[in-house]
Each structure stands twice: as structure tokens, then as C-alpha cells.
mmCIF file of the C-alpha atoms, coordinates in Angstrom:
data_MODEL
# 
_entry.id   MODEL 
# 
loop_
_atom_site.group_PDB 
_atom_site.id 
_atom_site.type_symbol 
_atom_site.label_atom_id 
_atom_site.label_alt_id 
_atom_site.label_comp_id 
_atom_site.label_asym_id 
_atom_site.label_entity_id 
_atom_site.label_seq_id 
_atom_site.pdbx_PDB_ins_code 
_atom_site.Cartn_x 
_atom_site.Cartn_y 
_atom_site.Cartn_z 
_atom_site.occupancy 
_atom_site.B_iso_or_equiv 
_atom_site.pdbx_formal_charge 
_atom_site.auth_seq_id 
_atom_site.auth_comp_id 
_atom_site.auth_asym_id 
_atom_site.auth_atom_id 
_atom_site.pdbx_PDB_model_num 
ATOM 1   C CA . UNK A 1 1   ? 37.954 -4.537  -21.310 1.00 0.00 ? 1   UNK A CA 1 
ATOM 2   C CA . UNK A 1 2   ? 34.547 -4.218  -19.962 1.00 0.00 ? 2   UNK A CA 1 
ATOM 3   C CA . UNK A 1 3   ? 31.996 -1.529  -20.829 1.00 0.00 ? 3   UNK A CA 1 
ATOM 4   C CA . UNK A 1 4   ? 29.891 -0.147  -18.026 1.00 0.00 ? 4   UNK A CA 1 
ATOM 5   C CA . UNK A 1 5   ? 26.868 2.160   -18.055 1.00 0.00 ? 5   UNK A CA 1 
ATOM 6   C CA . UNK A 1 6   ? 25.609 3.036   -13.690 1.00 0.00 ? 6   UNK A CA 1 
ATOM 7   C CA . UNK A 1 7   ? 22.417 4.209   -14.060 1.00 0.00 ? 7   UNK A CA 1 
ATOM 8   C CA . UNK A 1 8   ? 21.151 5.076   -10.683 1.00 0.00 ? 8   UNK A CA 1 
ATOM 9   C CA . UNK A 1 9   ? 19.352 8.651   -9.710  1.00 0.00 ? 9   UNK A CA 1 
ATOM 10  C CA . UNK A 1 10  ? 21.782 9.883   -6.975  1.00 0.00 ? 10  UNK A CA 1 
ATOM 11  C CA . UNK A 1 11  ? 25.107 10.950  -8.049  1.00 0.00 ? 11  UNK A CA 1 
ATOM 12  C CA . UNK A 1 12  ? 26.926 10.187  -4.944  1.00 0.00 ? 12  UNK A CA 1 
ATOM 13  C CA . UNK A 1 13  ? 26.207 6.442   -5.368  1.00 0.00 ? 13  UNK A CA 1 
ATOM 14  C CA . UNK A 1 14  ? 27.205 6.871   -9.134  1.00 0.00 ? 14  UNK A CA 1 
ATOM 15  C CA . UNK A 1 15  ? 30.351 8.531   -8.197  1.00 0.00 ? 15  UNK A CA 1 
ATOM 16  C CA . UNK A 1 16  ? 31.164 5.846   -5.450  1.00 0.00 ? 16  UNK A CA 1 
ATOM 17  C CA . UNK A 1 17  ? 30.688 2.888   -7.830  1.00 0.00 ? 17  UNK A CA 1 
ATOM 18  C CA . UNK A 1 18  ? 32.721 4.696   -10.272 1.00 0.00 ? 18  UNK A CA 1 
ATOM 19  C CA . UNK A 1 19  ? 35.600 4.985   -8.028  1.00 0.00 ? 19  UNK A CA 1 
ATOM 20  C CA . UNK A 1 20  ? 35.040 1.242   -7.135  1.00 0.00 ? 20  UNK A CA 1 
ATOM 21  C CA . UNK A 1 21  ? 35.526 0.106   -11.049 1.00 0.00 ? 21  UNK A CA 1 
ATOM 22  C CA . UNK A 1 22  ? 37.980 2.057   -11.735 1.00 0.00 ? 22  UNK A CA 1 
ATOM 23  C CA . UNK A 1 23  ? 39.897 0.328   -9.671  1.00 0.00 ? 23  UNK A CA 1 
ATOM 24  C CA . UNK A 1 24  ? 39.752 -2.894  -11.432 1.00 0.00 ? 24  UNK A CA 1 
ATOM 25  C CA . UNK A 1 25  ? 41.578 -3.057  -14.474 1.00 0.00 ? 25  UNK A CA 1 
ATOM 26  C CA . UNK A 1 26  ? 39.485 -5.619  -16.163 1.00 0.00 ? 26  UNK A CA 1 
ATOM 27  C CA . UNK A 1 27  ? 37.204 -2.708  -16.622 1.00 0.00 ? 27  UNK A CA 1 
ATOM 28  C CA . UNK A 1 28  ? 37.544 -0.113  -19.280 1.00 0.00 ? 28  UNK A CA 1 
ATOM 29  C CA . UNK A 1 29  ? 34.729 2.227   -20.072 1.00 0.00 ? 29  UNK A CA 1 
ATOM 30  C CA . UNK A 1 30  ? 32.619 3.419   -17.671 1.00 0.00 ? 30  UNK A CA 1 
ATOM 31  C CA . UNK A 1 31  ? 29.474 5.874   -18.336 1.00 0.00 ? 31  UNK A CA 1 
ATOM 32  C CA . UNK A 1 32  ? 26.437 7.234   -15.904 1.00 0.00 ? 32  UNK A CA 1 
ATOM 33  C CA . UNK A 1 33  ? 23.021 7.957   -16.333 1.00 0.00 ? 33  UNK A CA 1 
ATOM 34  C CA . UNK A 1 34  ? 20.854 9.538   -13.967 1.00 0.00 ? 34  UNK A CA 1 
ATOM 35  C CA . UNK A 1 35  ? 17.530 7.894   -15.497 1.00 0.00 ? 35  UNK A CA 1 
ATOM 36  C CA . UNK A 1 36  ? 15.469 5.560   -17.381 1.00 0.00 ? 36  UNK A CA 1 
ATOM 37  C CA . UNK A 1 37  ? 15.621 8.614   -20.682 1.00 0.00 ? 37  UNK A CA 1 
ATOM 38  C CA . UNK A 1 38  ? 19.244 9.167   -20.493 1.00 0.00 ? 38  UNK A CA 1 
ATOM 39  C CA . UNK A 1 39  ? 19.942 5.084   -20.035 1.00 0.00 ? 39  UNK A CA 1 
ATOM 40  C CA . UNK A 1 40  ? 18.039 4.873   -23.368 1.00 0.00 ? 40  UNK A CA 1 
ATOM 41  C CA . UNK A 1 41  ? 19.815 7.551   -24.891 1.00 0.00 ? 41  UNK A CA 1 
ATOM 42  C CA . UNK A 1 42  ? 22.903 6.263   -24.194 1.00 0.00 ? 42  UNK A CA 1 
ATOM 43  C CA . UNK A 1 43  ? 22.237 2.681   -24.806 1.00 0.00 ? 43  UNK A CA 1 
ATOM 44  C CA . UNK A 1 44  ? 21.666 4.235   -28.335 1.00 0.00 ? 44  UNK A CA 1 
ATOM 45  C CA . UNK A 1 45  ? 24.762 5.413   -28.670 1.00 0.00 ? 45  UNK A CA 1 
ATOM 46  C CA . UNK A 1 46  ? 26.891 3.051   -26.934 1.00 0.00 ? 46  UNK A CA 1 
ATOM 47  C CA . UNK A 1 47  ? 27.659 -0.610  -26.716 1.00 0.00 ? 47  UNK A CA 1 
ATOM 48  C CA . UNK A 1 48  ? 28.141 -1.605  -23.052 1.00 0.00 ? 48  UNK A CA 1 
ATOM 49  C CA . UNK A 1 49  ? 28.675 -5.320  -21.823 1.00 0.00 ? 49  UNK A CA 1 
ATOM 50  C CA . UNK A 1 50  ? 26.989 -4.649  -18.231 1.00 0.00 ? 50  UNK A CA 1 
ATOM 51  C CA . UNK A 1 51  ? 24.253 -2.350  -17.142 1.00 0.00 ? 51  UNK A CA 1 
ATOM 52  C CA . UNK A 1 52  ? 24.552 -1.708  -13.774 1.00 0.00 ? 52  UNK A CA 1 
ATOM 53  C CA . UNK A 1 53  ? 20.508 -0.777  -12.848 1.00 0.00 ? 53  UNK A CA 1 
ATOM 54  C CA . UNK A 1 54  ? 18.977 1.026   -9.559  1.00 0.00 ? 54  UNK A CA 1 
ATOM 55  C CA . UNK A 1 55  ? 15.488 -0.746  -9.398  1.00 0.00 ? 55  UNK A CA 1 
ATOM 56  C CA . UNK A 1 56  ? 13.874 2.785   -7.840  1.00 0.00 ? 56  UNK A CA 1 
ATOM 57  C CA . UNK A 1 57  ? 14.520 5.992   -9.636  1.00 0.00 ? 57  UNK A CA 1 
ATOM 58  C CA . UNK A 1 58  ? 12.151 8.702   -10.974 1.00 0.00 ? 58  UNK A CA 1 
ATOM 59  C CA . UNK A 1 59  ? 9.141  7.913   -13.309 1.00 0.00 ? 59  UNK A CA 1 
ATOM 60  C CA . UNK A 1 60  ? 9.697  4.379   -14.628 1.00 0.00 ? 60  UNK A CA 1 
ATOM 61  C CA . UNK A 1 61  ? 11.604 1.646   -12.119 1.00 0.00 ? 61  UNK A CA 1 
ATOM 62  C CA . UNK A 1 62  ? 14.420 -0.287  -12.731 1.00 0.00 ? 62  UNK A CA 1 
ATOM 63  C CA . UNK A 1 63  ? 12.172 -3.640  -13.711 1.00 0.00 ? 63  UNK A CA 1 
ATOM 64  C CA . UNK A 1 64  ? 10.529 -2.067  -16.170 1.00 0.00 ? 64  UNK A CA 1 
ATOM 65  C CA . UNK A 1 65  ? 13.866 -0.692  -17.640 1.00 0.00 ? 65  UNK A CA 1 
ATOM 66  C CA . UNK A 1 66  ? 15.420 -4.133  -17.890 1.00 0.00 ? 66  UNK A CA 1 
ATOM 67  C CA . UNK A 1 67  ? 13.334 -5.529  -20.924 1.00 0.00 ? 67  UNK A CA 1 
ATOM 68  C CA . UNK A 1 68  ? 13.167 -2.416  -23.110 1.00 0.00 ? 68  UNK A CA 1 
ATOM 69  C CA . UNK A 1 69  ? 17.362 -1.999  -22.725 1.00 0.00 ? 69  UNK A CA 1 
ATOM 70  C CA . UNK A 1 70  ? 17.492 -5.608  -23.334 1.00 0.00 ? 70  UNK A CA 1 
ATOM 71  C CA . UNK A 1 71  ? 15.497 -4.643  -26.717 1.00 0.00 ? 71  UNK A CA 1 
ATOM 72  C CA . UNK A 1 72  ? 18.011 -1.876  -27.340 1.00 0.00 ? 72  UNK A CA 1 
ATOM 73  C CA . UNK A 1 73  ? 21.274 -4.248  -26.268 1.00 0.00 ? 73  UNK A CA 1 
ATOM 74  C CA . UNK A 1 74  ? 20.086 -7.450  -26.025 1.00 0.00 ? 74  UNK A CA 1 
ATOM 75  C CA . UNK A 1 75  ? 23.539 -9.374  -25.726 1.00 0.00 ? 75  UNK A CA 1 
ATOM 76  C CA . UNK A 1 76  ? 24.581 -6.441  -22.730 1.00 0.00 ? 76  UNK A CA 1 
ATOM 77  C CA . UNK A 1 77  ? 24.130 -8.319  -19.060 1.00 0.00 ? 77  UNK A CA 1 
ATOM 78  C CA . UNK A 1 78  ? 21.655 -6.083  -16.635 1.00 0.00 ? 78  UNK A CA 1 
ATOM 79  C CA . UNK A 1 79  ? 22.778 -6.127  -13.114 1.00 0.00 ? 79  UNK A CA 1 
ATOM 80  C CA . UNK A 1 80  ? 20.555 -5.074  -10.725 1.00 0.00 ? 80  UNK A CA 1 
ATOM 81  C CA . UNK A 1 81  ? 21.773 -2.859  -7.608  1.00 0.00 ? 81  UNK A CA 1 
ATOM 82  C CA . UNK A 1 82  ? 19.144 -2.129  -4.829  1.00 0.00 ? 82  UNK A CA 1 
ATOM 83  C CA . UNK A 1 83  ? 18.594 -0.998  -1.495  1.00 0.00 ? 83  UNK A CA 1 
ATOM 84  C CA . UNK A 1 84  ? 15.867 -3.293  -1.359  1.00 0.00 ? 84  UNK A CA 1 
ATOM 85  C CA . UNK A 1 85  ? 16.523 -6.678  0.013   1.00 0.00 ? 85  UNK A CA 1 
ATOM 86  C CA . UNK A 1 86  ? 16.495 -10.155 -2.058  1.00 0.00 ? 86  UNK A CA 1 
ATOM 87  C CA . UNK A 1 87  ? 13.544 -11.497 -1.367  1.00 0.00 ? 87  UNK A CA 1 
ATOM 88  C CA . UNK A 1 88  ? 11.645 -8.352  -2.380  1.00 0.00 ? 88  UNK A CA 1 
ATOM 89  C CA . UNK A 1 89  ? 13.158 -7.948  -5.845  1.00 0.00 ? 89  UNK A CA 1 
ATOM 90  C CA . UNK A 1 90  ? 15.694 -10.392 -6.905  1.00 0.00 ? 90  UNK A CA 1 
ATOM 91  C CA . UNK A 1 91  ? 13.304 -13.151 -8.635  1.00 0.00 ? 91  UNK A CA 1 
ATOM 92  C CA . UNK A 1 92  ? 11.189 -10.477 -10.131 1.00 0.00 ? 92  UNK A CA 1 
ATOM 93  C CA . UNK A 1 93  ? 14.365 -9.009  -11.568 1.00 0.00 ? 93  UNK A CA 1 
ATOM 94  C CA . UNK A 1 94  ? 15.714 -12.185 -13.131 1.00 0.00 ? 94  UNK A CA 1 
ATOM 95  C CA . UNK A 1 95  ? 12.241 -13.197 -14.574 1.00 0.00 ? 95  UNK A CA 1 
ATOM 96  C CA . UNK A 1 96  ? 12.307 -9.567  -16.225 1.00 0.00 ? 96  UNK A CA 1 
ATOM 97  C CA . UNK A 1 97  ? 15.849 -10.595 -18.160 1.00 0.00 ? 97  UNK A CA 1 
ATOM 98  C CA . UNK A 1 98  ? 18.274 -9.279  -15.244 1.00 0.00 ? 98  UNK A CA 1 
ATOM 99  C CA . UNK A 1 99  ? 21.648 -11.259 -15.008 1.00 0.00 ? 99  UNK A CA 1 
ATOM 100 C CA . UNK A 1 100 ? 22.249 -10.413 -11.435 1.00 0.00 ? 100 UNK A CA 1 
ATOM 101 C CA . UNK A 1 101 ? 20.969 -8.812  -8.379  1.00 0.00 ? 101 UNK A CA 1 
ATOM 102 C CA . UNK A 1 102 ? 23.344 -7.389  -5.645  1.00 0.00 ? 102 UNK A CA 1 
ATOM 103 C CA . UNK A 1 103 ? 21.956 -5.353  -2.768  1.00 0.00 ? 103 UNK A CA 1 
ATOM 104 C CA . UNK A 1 104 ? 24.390 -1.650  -2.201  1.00 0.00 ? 104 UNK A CA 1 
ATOM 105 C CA . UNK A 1 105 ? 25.020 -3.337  1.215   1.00 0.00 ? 105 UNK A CA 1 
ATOM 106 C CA . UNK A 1 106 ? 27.355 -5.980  -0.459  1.00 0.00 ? 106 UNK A CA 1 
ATOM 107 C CA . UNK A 1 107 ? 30.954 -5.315  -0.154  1.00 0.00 ? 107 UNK A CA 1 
ATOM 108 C CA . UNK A 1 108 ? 32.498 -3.973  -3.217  1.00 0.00 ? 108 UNK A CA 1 
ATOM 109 C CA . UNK A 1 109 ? 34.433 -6.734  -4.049  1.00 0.00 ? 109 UNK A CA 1 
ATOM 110 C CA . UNK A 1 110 ? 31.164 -8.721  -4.501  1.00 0.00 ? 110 UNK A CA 1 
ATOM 111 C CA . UNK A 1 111 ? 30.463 -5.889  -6.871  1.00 0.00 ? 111 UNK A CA 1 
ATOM 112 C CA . UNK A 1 112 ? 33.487 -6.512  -9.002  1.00 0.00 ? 112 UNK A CA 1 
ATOM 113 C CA . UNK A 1 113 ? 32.916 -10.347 -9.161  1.00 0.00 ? 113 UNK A CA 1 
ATOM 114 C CA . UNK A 1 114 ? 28.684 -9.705  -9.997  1.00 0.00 ? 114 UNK A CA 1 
ATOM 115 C CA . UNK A 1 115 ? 30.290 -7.400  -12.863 1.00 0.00 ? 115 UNK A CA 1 
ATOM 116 C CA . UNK A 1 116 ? 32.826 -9.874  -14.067 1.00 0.00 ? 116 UNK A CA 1 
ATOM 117 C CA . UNK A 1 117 ? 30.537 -12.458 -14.018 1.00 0.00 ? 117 UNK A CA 1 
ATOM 118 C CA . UNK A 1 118 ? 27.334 -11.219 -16.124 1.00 0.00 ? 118 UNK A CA 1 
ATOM 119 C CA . UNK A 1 119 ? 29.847 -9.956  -18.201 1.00 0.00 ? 119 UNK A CA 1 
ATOM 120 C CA . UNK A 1 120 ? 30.751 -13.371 -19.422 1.00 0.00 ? 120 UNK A CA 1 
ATOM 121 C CA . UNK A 1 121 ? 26.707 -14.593 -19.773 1.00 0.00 ? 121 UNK A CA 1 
ATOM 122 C CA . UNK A 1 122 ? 26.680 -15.941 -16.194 1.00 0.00 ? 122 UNK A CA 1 
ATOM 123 C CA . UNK A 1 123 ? 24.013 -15.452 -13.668 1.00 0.00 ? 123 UNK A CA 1 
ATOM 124 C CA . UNK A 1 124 ? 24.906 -13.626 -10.260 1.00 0.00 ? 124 UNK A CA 1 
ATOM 125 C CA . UNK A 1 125 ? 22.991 -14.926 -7.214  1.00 0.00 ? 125 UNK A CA 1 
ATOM 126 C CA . UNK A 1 126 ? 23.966 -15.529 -3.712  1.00 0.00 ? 126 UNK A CA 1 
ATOM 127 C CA . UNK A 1 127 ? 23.776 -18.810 -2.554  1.00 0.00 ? 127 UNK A CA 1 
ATOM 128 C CA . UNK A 1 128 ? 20.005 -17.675 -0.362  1.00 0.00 ? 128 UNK A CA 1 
ATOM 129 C CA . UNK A 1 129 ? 18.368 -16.249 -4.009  1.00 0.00 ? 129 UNK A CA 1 
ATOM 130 C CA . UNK A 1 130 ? 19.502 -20.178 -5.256  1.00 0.00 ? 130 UNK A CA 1 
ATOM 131 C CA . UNK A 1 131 ? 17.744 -21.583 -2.635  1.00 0.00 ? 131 UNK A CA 1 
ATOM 132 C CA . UNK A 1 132 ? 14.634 -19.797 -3.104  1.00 0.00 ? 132 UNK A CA 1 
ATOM 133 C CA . UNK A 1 133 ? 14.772 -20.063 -6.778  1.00 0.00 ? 133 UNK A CA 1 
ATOM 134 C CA . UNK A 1 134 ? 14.724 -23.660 -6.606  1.00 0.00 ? 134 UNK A CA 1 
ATOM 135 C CA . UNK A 1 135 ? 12.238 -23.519 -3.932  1.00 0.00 ? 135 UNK A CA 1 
ATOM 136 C CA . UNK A 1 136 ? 10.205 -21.356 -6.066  1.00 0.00 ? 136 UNK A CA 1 
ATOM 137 C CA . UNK A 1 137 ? 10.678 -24.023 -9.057  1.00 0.00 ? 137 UNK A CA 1 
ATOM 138 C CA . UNK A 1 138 ? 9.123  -26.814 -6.884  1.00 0.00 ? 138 UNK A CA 1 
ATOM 139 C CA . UNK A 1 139 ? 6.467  -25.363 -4.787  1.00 0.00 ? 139 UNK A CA 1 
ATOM 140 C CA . UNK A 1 140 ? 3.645  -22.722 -6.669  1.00 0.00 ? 140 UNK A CA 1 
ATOM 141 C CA . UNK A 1 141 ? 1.713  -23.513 -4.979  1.00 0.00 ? 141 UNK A CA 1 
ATOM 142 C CA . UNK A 1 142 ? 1.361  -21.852 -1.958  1.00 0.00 ? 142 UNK A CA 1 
ATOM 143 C CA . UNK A 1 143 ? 3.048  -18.360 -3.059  1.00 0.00 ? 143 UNK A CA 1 
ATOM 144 C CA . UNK A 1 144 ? 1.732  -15.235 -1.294  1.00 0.00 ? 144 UNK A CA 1 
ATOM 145 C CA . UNK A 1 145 ? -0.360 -12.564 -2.670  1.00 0.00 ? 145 UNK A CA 1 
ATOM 146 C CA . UNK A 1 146 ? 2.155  -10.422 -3.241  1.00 0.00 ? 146 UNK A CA 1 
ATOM 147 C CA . UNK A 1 147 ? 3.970  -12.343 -5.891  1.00 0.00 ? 147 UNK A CA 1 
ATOM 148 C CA . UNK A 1 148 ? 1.411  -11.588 -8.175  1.00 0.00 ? 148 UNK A CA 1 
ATOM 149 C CA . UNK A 1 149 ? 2.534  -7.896  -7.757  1.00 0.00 ? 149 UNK A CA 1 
ATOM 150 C CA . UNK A 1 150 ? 4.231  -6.219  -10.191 1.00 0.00 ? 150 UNK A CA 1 
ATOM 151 C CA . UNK A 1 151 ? 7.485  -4.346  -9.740  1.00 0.00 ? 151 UNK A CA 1 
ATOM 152 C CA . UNK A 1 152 ? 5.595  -0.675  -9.982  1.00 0.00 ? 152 UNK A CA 1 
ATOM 153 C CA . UNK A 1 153 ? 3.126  -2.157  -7.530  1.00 0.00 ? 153 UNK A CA 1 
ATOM 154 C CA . UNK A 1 154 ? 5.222  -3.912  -5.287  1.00 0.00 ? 154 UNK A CA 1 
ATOM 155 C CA . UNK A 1 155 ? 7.370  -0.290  -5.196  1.00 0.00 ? 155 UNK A CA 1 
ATOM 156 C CA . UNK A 1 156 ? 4.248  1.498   -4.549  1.00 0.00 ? 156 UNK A CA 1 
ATOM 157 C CA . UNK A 1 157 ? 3.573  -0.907  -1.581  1.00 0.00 ? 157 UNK A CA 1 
ATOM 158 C CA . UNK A 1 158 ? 6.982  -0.422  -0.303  1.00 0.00 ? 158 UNK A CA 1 
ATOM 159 C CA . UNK A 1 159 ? 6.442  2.670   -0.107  1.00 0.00 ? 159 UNK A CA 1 
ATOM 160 C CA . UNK A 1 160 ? 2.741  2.632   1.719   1.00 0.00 ? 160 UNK A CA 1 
ATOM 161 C CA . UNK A 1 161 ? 4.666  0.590   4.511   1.00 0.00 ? 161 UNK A CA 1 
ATOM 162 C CA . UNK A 1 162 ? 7.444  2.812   5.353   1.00 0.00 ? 162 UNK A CA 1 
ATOM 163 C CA . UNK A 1 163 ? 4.157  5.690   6.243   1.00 0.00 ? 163 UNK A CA 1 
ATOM 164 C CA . UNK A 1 164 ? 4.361  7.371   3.237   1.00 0.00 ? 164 UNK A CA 1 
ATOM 165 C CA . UNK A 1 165 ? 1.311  9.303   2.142   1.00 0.00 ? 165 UNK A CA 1 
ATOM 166 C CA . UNK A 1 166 ? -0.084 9.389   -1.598  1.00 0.00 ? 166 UNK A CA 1 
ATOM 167 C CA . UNK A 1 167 ? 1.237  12.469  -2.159  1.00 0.00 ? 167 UNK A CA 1 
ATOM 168 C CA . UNK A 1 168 ? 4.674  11.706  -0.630  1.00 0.00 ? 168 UNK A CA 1 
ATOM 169 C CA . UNK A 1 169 ? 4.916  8.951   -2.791  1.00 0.00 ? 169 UNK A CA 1 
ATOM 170 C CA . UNK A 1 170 ? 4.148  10.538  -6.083  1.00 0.00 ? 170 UNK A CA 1 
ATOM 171 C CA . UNK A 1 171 ? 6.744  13.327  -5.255  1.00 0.00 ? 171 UNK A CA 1 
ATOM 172 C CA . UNK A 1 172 ? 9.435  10.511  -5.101  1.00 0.00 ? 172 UNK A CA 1 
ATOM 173 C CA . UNK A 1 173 ? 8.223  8.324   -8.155  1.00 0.00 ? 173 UNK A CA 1 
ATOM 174 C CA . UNK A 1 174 ? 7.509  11.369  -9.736  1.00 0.00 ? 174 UNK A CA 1 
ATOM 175 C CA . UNK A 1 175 ? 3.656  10.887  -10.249 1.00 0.00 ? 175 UNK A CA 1 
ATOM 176 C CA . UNK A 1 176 ? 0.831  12.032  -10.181 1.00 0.00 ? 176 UNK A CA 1 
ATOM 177 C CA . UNK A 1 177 ? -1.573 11.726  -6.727  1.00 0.00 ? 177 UNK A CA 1 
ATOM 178 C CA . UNK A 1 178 ? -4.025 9.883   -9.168  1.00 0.00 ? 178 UNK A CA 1 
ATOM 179 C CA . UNK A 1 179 ? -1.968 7.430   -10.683 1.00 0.00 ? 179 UNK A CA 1 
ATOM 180 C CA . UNK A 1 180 ? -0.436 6.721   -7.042  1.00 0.00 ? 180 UNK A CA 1 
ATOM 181 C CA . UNK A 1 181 ? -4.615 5.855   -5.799  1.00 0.00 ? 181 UNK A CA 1 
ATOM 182 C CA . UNK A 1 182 ? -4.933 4.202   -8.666  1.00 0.00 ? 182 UNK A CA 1 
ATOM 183 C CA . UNK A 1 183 ? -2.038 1.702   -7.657  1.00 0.00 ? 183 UNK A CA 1 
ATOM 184 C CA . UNK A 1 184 ? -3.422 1.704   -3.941  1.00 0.00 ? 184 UNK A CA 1 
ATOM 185 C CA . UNK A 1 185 ? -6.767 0.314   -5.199  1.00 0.00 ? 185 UNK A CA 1 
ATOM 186 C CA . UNK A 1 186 ? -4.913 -2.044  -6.946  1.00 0.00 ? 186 UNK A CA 1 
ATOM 187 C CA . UNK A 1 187 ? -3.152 -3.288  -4.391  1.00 0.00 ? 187 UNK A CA 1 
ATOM 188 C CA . UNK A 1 188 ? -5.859 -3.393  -1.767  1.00 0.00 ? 188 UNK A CA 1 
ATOM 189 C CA . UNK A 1 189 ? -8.099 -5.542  -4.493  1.00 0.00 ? 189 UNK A CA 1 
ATOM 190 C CA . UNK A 1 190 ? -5.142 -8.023  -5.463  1.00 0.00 ? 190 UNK A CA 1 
ATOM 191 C CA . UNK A 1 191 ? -3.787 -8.203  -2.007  1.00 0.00 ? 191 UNK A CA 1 
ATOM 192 C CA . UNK A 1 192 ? -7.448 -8.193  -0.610  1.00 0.00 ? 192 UNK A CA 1 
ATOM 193 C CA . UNK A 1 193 ? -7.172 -5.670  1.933   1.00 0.00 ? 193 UNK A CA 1 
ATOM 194 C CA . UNK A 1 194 ? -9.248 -2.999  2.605   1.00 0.00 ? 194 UNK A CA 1 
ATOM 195 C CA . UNK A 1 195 ? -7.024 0.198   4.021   1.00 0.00 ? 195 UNK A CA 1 
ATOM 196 C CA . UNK A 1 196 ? -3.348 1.691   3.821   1.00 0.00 ? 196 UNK A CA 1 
ATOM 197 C CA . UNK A 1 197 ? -2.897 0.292   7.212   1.00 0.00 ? 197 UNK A CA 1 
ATOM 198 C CA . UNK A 1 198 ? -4.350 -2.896  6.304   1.00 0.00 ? 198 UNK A CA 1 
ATOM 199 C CA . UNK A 1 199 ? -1.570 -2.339  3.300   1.00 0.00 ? 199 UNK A CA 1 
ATOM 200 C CA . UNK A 1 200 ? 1.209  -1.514  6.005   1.00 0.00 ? 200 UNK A CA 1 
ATOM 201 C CA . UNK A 1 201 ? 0.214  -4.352  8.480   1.00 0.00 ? 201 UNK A CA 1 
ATOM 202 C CA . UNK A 1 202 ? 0.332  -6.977  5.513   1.00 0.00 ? 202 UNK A CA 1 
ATOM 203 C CA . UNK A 1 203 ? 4.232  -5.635  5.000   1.00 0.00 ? 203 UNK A CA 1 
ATOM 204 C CA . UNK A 1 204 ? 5.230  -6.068  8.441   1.00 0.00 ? 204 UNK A CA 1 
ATOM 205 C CA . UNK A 1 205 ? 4.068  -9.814  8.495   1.00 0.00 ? 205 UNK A CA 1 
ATOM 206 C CA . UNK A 1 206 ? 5.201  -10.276 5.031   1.00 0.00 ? 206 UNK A CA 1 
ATOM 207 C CA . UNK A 1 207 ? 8.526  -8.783  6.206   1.00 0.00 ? 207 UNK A CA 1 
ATOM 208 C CA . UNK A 1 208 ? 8.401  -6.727  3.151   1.00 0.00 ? 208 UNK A CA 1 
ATOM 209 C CA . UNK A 1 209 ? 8.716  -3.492  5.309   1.00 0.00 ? 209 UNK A CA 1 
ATOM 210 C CA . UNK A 1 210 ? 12.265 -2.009  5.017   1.00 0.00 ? 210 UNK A CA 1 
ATOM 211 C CA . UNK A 1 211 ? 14.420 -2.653  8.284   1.00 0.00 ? 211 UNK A CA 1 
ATOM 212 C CA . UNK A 1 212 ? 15.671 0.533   9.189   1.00 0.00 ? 212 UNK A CA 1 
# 
């Protein structure tokens, strides 16, 4: 039976996947957490064969969550479940120790299968990520600015391009306005830009803004 730990920030999504596993009888255990602390916590207390991640939730992202539970558990699979498309997160993710990446558009028998999968130390990528993985592996040549980004940054610009302001972003990331112009300058000096709507141009022809 498989052991499950959802860590994602809004309990309606938790209680939807829930109802999704429990479903499947392959499955056994299923716990939540609501954060990066409590998905410590119980990692500490609990073996699990899959966590199931959110890569944006309050203080520290999913990324960065992936290698310390991978210190914690490091034979447990991390799945990664986002509202964020593929090509914004997925080969970050796997570089950072992820198993998987599934977007919360994918039907839930996708889910299942991801879940399944990682469980048995597979990788679970759609058949576009394995294309640009390879594509990746060939050509480094020419990679845009952003890849150099990393996943606090790259959430930080996601953020910029949906019209966010500084202090609407550190609200949701739970932040301070300091740290959040910290990351701007950042990104304006890797990305070499020079405003926020130099920052929110850049996403639109990047198509790294998120399609409504």
C-alpha cells in the first residue's frame, strides 16, 4: 500500500486530491500538510513513499522543499503538482530531485498513474517535458536568461507579470516588501532589464505569463 503526504496551502485542493486517492486501492495512507514546517514535521514522523508537493505556498516554495525532504526521506519519490505550466517549472523541479511533475489541470487519472509510478523509482513526464529534456541535453547553448533563474526568482517574476505590486507579492509569499525588491533587482540585473514592465514585457514574449 502506498503512503501519501499532499502538502499544498489550500485545503480545498487537499481535500479534492484526497478524495481522488482514496479511491484507488493501491493507496493506503494518506496525510496533509498545509506547509513547508508541517511537511517537515511530518516527514519526521512518518515514512511516506510519495510526496505529493505544491511548488507555491507561503514562505519557502515547493523547489526549495524538494531537496531538504529528500534529506529527511531520501528513498520517498517527490511529485510535483502546479498550476504553473511545464515549461516554467518541470526541469527545474527534476534537477532539484523531483520524480514527477503534473500540472492540477491533468485529469485525475493521470494523477493516479504519476503516483503509482514515482512510487516504484520511475520518473513521471509527459511525452512534451521528454522532448524538451532531451532538447535541453543537446543544445546549452542558446538557453534564455531566465533559465539561470532560480525557483524563488522565477516565482517572484511570475508574479511581477500577472501586475502584481511588491507589496502584493510579499502578502502572498509571505515576505517582507524588502526581500521582495531585493528579488526585483535581481531579476532586472540577471535578466538585464531595467523596470517591472520591462520585467512583465520579457514574460509575455517569453510566454512565461500565466494564460488566464
Amino acid at each position: 500500500m502506498i503512503k501519501v503526504l499532499i502538502t499544498d496551502d489550500h485545503p480545498i485542493v487537499r481535500r479534492g486530491i484526497r478524495h481522488i486517492l482514496e479511491d484507488d486501492e493501491r493507496i493506503g495512507l494518506i496525510n496533509e500538510a498545509a506547509d513547508g514546517k508541517e511537511l517537515i514535521r511530518k516527514l519526521a514522523n512518518q515514512k511516506y513513499d510519495v510526496i505529493l508537493l505544491d511548488i507555491s505556498m507561503p514562505g519557502r516554495s515547493g523547489l526549495e522543499l524538494i531537496s531538504q525532504a529528500k534529506k529527511i526521506q531520501p528513498s520517498a519519490a517527490v511529485l510535483i503538482l502546479s498550476i504553473h505550466s511545464e515549461e516554467m517549472y518541470a526541469i527545474k523541479a527534476l534537477k532539484s530531485g523531483a520524480s514527477g511533475f503534473l500540472t492540477k489541470s491533468s485529469d485525475p487519472d493521470d494523477l493516479i498513474r504519476a503516483i503509482i509510478k514515482v512510487s516504484e523509482g520511475q520518473r513521471y513526464i509527459s511525452s512534451s517535458l521528454a522532448d524538451n529534456l532531451a532538447e535541453s541535453a543537446v543544445t546549452n547553448d542558446s538557453k534564455p536568461l531566465h533559465a539561470l533563474l532560480s525557483a524563488r526568482e522565477m516565482e517572484v517574476l511570475v508574479l511581477f507579470s500577472e501586475g502584481k505590486t511588491i507589496a502584493q507579492i510579499a502578502l502572498e509569499l509571505f515576505l517582507s516588501p524588502k526581500t521582495i525588491s531585493t528579488y526585483r533587482k535581481r531579476l532586472l540585473d540577471k535578466l538585464k532589464l531595467h523596470s517591472t514592465a520591462d520585467l512583465i514585457r520579457y514574460s509575455i514574449l517569453e510566454s512565461l505569463k500565466e494564460k488566464s
